[in-house]
C-alpha positions as CSV (number, residue, x, y, z in Angstrom):
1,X,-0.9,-32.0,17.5
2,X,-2.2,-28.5,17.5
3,X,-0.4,-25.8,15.9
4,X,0.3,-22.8,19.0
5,X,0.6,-19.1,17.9
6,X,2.7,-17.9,20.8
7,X,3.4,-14.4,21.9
8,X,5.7,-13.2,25.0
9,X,7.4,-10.0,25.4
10,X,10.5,-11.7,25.6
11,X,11.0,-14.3,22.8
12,X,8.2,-12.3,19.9
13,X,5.5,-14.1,18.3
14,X,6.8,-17.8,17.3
15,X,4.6,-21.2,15.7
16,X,4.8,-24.0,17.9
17,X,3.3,-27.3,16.8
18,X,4.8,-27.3,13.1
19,X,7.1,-29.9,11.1
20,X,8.2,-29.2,7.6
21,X,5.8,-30.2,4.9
22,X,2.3,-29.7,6.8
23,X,1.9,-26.3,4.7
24,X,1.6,-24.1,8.0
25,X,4.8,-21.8,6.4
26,X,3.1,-21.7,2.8
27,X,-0.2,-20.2,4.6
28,X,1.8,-17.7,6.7
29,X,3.7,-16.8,3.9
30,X,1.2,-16.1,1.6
31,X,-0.3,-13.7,4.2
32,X,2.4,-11.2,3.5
33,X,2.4,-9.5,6.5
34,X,6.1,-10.3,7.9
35,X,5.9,-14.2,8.8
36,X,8.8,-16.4,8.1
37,X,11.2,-19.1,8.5
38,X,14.0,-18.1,10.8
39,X,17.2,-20.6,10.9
40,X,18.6,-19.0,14.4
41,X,16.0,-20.7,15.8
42,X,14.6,-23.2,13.2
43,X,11.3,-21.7,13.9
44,X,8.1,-19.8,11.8
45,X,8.5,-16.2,13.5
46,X,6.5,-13.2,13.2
47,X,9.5,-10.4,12.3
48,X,9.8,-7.7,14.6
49,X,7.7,-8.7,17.6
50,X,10.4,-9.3,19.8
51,X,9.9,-7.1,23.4
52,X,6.5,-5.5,21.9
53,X,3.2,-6.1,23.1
54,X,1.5,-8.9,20.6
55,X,1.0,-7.4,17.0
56,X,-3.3,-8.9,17.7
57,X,-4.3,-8.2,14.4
58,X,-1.5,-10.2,12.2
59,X,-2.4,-13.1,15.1
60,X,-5.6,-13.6,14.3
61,X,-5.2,-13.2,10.4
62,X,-2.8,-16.3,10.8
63,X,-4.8,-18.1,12.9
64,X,-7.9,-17.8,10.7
65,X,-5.8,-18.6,7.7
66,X,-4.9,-21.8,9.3
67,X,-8.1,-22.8,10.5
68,X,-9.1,-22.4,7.0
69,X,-6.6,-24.3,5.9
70,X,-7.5,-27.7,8.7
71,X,-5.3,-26.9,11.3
72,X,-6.0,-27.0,15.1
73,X,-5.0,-23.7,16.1
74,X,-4.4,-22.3,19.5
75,X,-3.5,-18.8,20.7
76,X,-1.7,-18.1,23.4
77,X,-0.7,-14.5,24.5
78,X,1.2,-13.1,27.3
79,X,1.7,-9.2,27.4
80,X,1.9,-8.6,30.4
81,X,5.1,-9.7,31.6
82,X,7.9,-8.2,30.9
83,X,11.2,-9.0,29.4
84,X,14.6,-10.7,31.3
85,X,16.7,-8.1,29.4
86,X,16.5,-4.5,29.9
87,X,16.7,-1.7,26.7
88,X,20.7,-1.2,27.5
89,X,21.1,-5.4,26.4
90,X,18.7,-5.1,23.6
91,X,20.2,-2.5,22.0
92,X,24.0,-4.4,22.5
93,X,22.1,-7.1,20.7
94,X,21.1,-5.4,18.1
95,X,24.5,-3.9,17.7
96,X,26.1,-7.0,17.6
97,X,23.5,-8.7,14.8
98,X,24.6,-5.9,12.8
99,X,28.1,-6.8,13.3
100,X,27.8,-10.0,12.4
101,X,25.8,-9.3,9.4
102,X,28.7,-6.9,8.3
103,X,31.1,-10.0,8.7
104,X,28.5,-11.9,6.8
105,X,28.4,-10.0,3.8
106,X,32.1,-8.8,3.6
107,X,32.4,-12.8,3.0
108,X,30.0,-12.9,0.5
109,X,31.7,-9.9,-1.0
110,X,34.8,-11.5,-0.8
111,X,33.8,-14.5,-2.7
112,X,31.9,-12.9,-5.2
113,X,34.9,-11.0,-6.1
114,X,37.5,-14.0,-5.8
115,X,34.6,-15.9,-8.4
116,X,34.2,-13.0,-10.7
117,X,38.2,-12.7,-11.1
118,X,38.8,-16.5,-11.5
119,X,35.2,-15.9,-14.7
120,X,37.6,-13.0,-16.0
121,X,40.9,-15.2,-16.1
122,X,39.3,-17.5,-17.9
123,X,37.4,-15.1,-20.2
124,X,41.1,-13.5,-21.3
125,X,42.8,-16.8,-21.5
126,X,40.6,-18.0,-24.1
127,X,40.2,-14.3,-25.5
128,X,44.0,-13.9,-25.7
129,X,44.2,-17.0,-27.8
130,X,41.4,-16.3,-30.2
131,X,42.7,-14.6,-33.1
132,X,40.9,-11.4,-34.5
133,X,38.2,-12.1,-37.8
134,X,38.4,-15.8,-36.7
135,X,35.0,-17.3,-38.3
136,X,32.8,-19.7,-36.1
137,X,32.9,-22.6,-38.9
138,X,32.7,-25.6,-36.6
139,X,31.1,-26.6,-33.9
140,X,34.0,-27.1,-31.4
141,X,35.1,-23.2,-32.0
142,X,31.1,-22.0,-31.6
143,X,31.4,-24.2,-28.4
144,X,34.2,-22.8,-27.9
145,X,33.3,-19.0,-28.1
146,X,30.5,-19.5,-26.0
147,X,32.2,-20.7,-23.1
148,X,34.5,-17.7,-23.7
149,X,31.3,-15.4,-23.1
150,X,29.9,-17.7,-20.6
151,X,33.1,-16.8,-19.0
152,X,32.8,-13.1,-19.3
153,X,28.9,-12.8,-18.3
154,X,30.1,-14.7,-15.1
155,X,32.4,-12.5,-14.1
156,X,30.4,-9.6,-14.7
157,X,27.5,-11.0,-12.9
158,X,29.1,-11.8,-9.8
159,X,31.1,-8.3,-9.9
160,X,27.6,-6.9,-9.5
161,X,27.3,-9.6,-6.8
162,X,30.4,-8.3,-4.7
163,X,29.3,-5.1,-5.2
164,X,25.5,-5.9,-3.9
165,X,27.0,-7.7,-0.9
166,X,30.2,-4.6,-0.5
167,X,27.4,-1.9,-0.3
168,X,25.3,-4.1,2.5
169,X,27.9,-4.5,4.1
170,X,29.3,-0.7,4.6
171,X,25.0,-0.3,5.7
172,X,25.7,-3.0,8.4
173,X,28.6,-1.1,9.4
174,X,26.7,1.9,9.3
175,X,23.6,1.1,11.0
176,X,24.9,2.0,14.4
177,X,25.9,5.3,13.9
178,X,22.9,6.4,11.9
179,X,21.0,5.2,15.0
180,X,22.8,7.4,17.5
181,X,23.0,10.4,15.7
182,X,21.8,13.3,17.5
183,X,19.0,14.6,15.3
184,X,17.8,11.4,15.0
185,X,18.0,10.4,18.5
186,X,16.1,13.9,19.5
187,X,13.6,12.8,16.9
188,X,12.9,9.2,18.2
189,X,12.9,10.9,22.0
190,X,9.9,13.0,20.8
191,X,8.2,10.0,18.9
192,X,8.3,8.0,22.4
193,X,7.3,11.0,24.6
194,X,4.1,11.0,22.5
195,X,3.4,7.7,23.0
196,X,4.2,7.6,27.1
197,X,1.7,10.6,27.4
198,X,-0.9,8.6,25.5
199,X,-0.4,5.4,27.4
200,X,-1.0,7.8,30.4
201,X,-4.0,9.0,29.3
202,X,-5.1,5.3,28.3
203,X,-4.1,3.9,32.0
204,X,-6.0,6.8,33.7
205,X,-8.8,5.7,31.9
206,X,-10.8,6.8,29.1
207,X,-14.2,9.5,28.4
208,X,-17.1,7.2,27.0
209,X,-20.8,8.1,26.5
210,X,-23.3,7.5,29.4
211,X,-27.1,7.2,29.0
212,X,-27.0,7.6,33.1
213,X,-27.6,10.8,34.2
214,X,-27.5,10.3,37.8
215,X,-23.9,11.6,40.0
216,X,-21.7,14.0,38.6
217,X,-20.7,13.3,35.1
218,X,-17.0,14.1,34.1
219,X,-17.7,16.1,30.8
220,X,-20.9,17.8,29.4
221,X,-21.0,18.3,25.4
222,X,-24.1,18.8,23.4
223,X,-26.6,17.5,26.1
224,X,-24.5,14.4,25.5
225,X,-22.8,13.2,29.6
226,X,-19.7,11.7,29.4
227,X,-17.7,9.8,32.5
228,X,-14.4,8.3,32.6
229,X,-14.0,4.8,32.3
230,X,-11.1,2.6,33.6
231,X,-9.5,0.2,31.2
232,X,-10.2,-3.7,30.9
233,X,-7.9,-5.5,33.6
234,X,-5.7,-7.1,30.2
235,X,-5.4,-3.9,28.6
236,X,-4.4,-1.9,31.6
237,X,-1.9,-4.6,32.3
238,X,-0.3,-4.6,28.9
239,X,-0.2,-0.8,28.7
240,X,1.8,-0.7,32.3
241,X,3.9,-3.4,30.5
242,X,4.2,-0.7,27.6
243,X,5.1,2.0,29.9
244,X,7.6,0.3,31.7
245,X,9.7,-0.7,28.8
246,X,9.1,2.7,27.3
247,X,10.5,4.5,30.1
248,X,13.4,2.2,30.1
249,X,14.1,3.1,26.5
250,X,13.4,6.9,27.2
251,X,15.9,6.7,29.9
252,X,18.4,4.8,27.6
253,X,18.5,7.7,25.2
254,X,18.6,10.7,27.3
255,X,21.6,8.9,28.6
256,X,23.0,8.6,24.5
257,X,21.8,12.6,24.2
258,X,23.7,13.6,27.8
259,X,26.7,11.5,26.4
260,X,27.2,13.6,23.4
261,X,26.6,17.1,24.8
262,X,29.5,15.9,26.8
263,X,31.3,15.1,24.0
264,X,30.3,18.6,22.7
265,X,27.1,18.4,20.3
266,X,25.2,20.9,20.5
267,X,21.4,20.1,21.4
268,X,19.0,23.5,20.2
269,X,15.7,24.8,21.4
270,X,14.3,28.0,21.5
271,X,16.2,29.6,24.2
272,X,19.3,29.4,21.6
273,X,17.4,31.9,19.2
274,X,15.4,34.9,18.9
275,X,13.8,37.5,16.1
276,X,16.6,38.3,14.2
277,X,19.3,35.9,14.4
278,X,20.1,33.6,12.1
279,X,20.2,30.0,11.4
280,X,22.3,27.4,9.0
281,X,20.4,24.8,7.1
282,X,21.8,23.0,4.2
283,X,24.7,25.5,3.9
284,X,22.6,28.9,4.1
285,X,22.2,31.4,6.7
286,X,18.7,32.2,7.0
287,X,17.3,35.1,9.1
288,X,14.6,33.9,12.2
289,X,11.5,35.7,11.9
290,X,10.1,33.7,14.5
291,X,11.0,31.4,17.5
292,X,8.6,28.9,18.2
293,X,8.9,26.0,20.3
294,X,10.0,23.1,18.3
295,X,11.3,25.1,15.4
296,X,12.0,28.7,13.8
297,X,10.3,30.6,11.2
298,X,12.5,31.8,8.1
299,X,12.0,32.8,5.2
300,X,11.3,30.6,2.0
301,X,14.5,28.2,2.1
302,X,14.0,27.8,-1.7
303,X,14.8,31.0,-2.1
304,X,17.8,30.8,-0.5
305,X,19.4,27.8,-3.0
306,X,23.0,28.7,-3.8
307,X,23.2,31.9,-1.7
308,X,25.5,31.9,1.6
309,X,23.1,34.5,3.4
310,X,19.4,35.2,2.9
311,X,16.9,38.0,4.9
312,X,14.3,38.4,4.9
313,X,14.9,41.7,2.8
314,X,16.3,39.5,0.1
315,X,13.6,38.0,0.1
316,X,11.2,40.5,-0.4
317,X,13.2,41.8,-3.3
318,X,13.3,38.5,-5.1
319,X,9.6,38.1,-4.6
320,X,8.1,41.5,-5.4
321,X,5.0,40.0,-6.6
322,X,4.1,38.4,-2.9
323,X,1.7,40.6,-0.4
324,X,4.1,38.7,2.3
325,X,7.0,36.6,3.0
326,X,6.6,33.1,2.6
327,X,8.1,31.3,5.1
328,X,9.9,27.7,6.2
329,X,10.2,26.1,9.4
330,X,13.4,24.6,10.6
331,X,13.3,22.1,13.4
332,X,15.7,22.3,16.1
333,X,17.2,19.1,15.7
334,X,18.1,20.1,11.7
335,X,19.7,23.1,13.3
336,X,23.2,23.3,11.5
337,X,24.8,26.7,13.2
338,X,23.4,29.8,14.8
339,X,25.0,33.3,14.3
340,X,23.5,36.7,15.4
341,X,22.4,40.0,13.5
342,X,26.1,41.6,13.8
343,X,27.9,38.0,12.5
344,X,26.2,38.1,9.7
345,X,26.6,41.9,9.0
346,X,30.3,41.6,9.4
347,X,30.0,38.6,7.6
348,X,28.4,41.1,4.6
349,X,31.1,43.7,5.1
350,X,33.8,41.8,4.8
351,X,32.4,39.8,1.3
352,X,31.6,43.4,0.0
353,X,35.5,44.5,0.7
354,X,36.3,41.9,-0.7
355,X,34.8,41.6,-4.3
356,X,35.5,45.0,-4.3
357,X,39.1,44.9,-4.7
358,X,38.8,41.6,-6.6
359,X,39.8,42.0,-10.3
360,X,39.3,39.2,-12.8
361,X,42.9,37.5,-13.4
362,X,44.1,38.2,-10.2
C-alpha cells in the first residue's frame, strides 16, 4: 500500500497509507521541519498547514526522504479549493483549542501540586521523627534517610512541575487577548495588506525577459524588452484561492479594529499629529519633529529614559557634541497618548510652581 502525502485547504497536509512500526514517523521526524504524530486525529500531520496553500517545499523533502527510505510515495495536492469554514469559524476554533488547553494544564497543575504536597508530607513525617546529630550506622536508617530525601526532591520537582504547567496555563488563557489587541491587530492588518497587493500583482501577471522584438513590448530597460506574462493555470488558481481567504481574514479584522473604536480605542495616523505636538511612548512625552505616514519623527528616545517630557531643545543641550538631532521613529500603532505644544507647556509651568515651593521635609 502506498504511502499518500495529502494536502487540502481544508484538512492541512496529513500521511495516508501508514500503520505504526513501518518507520514512515521516524523519517519525518528526523526531517525536523514540523512533522508529527497528532492523537486528535491518530494521524502523521504537517503542523500548521491547515487552510494554507501546501507548504511544496517540506512535501517534497518528505517525499524524497521516504523514497529513500523504500516507500511507495504518492503526492496529492489540492490548492485550489477552498475551505467549508470561513475565517469567523477558524478563529472560534482556535479560541476554543486554547481553552481547552488552559483546562488541560490547570489539571496538570493541579496534580502536580496535590503530588508535590503528598512528597512534602511525607518528607516532614519522617523529618519530624528523625532526631538532630542522629548518625547513619545501619543500613535500615541510610535507607531510611534516603527515602526521606527521595521524599523532599519529589516534592520539589513536581512543584516546579505545577509551576511549568500554572504558567502555560495563564499563556492559554492569555492567548486570546494578546491576539486582539489593537496594536497588534493594526500590525497583522498591514502584514496581510502586503501580501493581497502582491498576490494582485502575481494574478495580473508577471514582467519576464523576451528575446522577441516584434509588437509592443510592455517595459524597455537597458536594450533589454520585457512583456507581461500571465501565470501558470495552477498557480493562478491557488493564488485566487490565497486571495479569497485573505480577504476573508482582512475583513474579519477590520471588523475586530471597528469593534474597539466603538468600544473607545483610539486608532492613530498622521492626521492625529503634526510638527510640534507631542507623543507618549514608554512613559515619556516626546516632541514630533516630523509626521510621516506610518510613524512620527522624535527625537532620540534614549535620551529621554527617566524624564516625563523631552524636546527637542533638551535634547540639543544634552547632546552638545552632535552637528544634529538624532532622531527615533514611533509607529502609530505604539502610540501611547498625544498632547499639544500648550499641554505640555502648562504641563512645564505647573511642575516648575511646584518644586518651587517644595521644601525637603515637607
Amino acid at each position: 500500500m502506498p504511502i499518500v502525502i495529502r494536502h487540502t485547504r481544508e484538512d492541512g497536509t496529513l500521511i495516508d497509507g501508514s500503520e505504526k512500526g513501518d518507520g514512515v514517523y521516524e523519517v519525518l521526524r528526523g526531517l525536523r521541519c514540523g512533522w508529527r504524530w497528532m492523537p486528535s486525529i491518530g494521524r502523521i500531520g504537517l503542523r500548521s498547514s491547515r487552510f494554507k496553500a501546501a507548504k511544496r517545499y517540506e512535501i517534497e523533502q518528505a517525499a524524497r526522504a521516504l523514497r529513500a527510505a523504500g516507500h511507495d510515495v504518492q503526492v496529492d495536492i489540492d490548492d485550489a479549493t477552498l475551505p467549508a469554514t470561513g475565517f469567523a469559524e477558524q478563529e472560534a476554533e482556535r479560541t476554543q483549542r486554547a481553552d481547552q488547553r488552559a483546562d488541560c494544564y490547570a489539571d496538570y497543575a493541579s496534580n502536580a501540586a496535590a503530588r508535590s504536597e503528598a512528597a512534602y508530607a511525607r518528607y516532614r513525617q519522617s523529618a519530624d521523627h528523625w532526631p538532630l546529630g542522629q548518625p547513619l550506622i545501619s543500613d535500615s536508617a541510610r535507607a531510611a534517610h534516603r527515602r526521606m530525601m527521595g521524599a523532599h526532591d519529589t516534592s520539589v520537582a513536581e512543584h516546579d512541575k505545577a509551576e511549568y504547567w500554572a504558567g502555560r496555563q495563564r499563556a492559554a488563557q492569555a492567548h486570546q487577548g494578546h491576539r486582539e489587541a489593537l496594536p497588534t491587530v493594526l500590525r497583522r492588518i498591514e502584514r496581510l495588506e502586503r501580501q493581497r497587493r502582491r498576490l494582485v500583482r502575481w494574478l495580473e501577471g508577471q514582467y519576464r525577459w523576451s528575446d522577441d522584438d516584434g509588437g509592443p513590448a510592455l517595459l524597455r530597460c537597458g536594450g533589454e524588452i520585457y512583456r507581461k506574462v500571465a501565470p501558470a493555470p495552477a498557480d493562478a488558481a491557488r493564488w485566487t484561492a490565497d486571495l479569497i481567504q485573505l480577504d476573508g481574514e482582512l475583513g474579519y479584522w477590520h471588523e475586530v479594529v471597528a469593534d474597539k473604536q466603538k468600544a473607545g480605542q483610539k486608532v492613530w495616523s498622521k492626521d492625529d499629529f503634526s510638527v510640534g505636538d507631542f507623543v507618549k511612548r514608554h512613559g515619556t512625552w516626546f516632541e514630533v519633529i516630523r509626521v510621516n505616514n506610518k510613524s512620527v519623527t522624535v527625537p532620540w528616545m534614549i535620551g529621554g529614559v527617566t524624564r516625563g517630557i523631552y524636546t527637542v531643545a533638551d535634547a540639543r543641550r544634552q547632546f552638545p557634541q552632535d552637528k544634529k538631532v538624532s532622531t527615533d521613529t514611533v509607529p502609530y500603532d505604539k502610540v501611547e497618548g498625544r498632547a499639544s505644544a500648550q499641554e505640555i507647556r502648562e504641563a512645564i509651568a505647573r511642575t516648575e510652581t511646584k518644586n518651587r515651593y517644595f521644601k525637603p521635609g515637607h
